[in-house]
N, C-alpha and C positions, 0 to 999 in steps of 0.2 A: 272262579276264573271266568272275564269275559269271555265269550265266543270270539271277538274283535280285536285280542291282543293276547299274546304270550305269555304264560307264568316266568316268574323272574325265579331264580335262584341263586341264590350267594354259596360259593363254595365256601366261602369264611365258616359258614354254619355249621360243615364236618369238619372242621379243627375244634370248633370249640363246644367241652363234652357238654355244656348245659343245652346248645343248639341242637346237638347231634342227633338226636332223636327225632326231631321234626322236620331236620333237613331230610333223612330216613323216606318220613310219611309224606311231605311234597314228593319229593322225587318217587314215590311206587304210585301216586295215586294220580297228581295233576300231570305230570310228564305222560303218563300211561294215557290219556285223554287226548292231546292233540299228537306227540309225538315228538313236541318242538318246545323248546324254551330258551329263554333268554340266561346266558350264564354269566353271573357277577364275581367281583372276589376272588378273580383268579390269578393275581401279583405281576401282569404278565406288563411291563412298564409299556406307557404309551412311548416313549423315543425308540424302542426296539422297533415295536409295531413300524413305527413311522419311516425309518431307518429300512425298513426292507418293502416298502409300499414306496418311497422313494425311487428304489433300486429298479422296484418293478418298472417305475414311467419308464423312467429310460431305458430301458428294455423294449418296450412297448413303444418307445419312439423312434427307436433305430430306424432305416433300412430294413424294409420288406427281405431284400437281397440277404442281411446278417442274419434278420430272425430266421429265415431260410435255411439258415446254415446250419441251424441246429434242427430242423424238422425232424418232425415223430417216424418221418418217411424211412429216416434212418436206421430206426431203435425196432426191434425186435422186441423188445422190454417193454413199449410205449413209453416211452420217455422224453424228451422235449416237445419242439413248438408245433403248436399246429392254429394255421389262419383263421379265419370266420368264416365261417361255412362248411368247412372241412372235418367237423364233428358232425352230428346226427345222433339226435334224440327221437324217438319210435318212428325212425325213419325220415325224418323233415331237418333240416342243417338248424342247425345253432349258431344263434349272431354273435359270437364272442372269437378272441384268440385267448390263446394260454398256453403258460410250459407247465408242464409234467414232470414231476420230482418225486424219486421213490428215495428208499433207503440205497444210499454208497454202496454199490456190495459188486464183486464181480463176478461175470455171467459164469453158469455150471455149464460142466458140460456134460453133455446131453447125449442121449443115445434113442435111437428109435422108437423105445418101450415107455420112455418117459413120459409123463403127464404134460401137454401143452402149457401148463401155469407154473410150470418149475421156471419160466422164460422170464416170470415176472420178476424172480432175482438175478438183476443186474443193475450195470451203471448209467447215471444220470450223461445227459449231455450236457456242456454250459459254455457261454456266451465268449468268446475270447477277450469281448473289448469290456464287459463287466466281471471281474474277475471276482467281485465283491458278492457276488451276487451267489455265489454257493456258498461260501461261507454263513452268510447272514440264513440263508433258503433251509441250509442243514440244522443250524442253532435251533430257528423255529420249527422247524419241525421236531428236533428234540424237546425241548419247550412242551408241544401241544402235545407230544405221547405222555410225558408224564402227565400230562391234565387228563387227557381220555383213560388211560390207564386206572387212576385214583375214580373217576365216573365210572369205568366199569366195574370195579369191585364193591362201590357206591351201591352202584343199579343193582348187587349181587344181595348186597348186607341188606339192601332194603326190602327183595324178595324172599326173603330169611333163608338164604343159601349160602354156604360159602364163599367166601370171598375169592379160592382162588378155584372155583368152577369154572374159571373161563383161562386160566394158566396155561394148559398145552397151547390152548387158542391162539394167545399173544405172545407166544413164548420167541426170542431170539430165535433166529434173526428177523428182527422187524421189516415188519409189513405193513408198509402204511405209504401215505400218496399226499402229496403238497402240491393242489393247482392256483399258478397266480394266474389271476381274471383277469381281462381286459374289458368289455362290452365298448364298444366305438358307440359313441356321439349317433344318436339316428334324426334326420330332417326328414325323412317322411318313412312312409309306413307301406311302400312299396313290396317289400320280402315277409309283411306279415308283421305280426311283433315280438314272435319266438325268441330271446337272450338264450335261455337255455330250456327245452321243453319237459313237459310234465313226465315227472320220475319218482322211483325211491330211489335212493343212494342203499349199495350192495354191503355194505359191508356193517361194520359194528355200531360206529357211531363216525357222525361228521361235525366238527369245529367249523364254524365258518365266521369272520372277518368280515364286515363289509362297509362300505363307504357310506354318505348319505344320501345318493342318489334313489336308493328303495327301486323298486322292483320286482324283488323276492314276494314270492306268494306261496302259501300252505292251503292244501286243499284238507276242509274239515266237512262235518256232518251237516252246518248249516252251508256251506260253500267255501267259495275262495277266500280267503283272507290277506290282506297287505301283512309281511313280516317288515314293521317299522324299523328304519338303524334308532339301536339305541345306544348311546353315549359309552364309550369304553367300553359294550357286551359284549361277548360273540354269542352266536345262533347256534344250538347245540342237536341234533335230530338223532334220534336214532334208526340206526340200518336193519337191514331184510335178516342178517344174520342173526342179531336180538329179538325180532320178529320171531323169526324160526324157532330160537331156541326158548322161547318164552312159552310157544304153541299160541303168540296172538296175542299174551298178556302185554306187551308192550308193543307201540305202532310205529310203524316205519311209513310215517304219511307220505302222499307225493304231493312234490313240490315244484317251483318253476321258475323263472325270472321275465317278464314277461319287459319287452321295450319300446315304448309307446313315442308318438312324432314328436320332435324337437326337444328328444332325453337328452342329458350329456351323456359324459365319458362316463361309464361306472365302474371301479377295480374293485375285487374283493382278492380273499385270498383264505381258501379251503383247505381243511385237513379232514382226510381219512385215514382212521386206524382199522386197516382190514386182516382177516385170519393168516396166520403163518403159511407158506405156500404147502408146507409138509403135515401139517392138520388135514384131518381125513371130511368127516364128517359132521355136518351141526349135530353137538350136541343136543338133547331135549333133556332142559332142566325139570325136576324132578319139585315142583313148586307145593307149596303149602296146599292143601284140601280149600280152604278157603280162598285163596288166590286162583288157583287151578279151575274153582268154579266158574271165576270171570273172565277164563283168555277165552278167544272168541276163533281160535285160530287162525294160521297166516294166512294173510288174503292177501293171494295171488293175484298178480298184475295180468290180465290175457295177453295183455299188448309182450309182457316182459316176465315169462314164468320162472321157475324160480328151482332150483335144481339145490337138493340134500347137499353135493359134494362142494365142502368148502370152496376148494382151488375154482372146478367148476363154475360156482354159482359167480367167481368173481372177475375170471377172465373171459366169460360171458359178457360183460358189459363191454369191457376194452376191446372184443372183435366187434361185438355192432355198431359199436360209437367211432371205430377210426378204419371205417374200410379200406382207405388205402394201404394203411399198413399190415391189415387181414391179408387184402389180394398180396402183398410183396412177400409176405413171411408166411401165411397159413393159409394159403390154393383150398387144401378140403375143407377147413371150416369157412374160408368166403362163399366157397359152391353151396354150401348148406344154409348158408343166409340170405343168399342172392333168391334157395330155390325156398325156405320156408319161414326166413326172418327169425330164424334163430338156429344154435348148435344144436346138435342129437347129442 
């Protein structure tokens, strides 16, 4: 594998048993290396893709005032839209907008004692004058679960574990987050060139979508690197959770979109499949002696540390990232970010 360009992988290669085995040893050895690859082979028809990256412009084109109307200001859940600027990555704003789309589910109710991340199940908010646009938003994300799903038990069979060592994990009701991107057109480089700042994504594994604008960067051992759009791929990473559960054997590199003077428009369109909200704890897989040898353990982010408790570790991100809906809904975890940039 170049240093300067991504491993490719064909899922075609696990359907077919004379592939299967090498698809196995790519994916434990060159994915384990940067963290990131390019995923081919996975049936997902370009008209669908197109079909809801459509839907998104006009979304994206409305009225400030409409997209408004769904803001995340609303959602307890973090769920709809939020402007440019209005997120924040290790404290500095992120030039994008985007809506926030979990699984359909209605909110529980709740009693004092309860865990802050049981809040993550509930209902999405949508568009009243695109009506199209859940239907299509919910399809795709059924779509990219079963793709992560079959990747995770993938990542499992190739670590020579069980396949369903990661079952409670993803067990019903799903858990998982569909962001459509926007990044606006930039003519100068006034606010810096942050799209989205340098991170690992929390959770298991991210699908990601993106146009050919480029932007996207993977930070590695020799540096930064350009993640190239390539032709019908998506960009597949793995999360802090896999990280955890591997003890380091697998990396959750950080990543960025960086938007440099006189970029266009760039839309992507993200999935993550993150742990059940009622899963307790990262597992620690119980890996081959030989394997075991070479995880290096999780390396923790200073900026962004990393807490054993599943639910925790994941609505960790969603209070730093969207303080105004911290300060509306959760007063003690905003005072605890405000006073030490992260929850206790």
């Amino acid at each position: 594998m170049s240093i300067t360009q991504l491993p490719i992988i064909d899922l075609q290669e696990l359907e077919n048993p004379e592939t299967r085995e090498n698809f196995y040893k790519k994916l434990r050895f060159i994915a384990r290396e940067i963290g990131f690859f390019y995923l081919v082979g996975h049936n997902i028809p370009v008209g669908t893709r197109e079909q809801l990256l459509a839907t998104t412009k006009q979304f994206f084109a409305l009225p400030q005032s409409e997209k408004e109307s769904i803001s995340m200001e609303h959602s307890k859940h973090f769920r709809g839209y939020t402007a440019s600027t209005e997120e924040s990555t290790r404290s500095q704003p992120d030039y994008r907008e985007q809506i926030d789309i979990g699984e359909e589910l209605p909110a529980l109710q709740l009693n004092q004692d309860d865990p802050i991340w049981f809040n993550l199940h509930g209902p999405n908010q949508w568009p009243q004058s695109l009506p199209e646009l859940k239907s299509q938003a919910l399809a795709w994300q059924s779509e990219m679960r079963t793709i992560a799903v079959k990747l995770i038990k993938a990542f499992l069979v190739a670590l020579e574990l069980p396949e369903n060592s990661f079952d409670k994990i993803i067990a019903e009701p799903a858990q998982h987050l569909l962001k459509l991107i926007h990044y606006p057109a930039r003519e100068n480089n006034n606010e810096g060139e942050q799209g989205v700042g340098a991170h690992k994504d929390a959770g298991i594994l991210t699908l990601l979508w993106q146009d050919n604008s480029g932007g996207l960067q993977v930070e590695t051992d020799a540096g930064w690197i350009d993640v190239e759009p390539l032709e019908n791929a998506f960009v597949v990473n793995i999360g802090e959770v896999f990280e955890l559960a591997t003890n380091g054997y697998l990396r959750a590199n950080v990543h960025q979109v960086v938007r440099r003077k006189n970029s266009h428009s760039r839309y992507s369109i993200a999935y993550f499949i993150t742990p059940n909200i009622f899963a307790e704890e990262v597992p620690l897989l119980n890996l081959p002696h030989y394997l075991a040898q070479q995880a290096l353990g999780p390396d923790s982010d200073p900026l962004n540390p990393l807490f054993t408790s599943l639910g925790k570790n994941v609505i960790k991100g969603r209070l730093r990232s969207h303080l105004t809906v911290t300060r509306r809904f959760y007063p003690k975890e905003y005072e605890q970010i405000i006073s030490n940039n992260n929850i206790i």
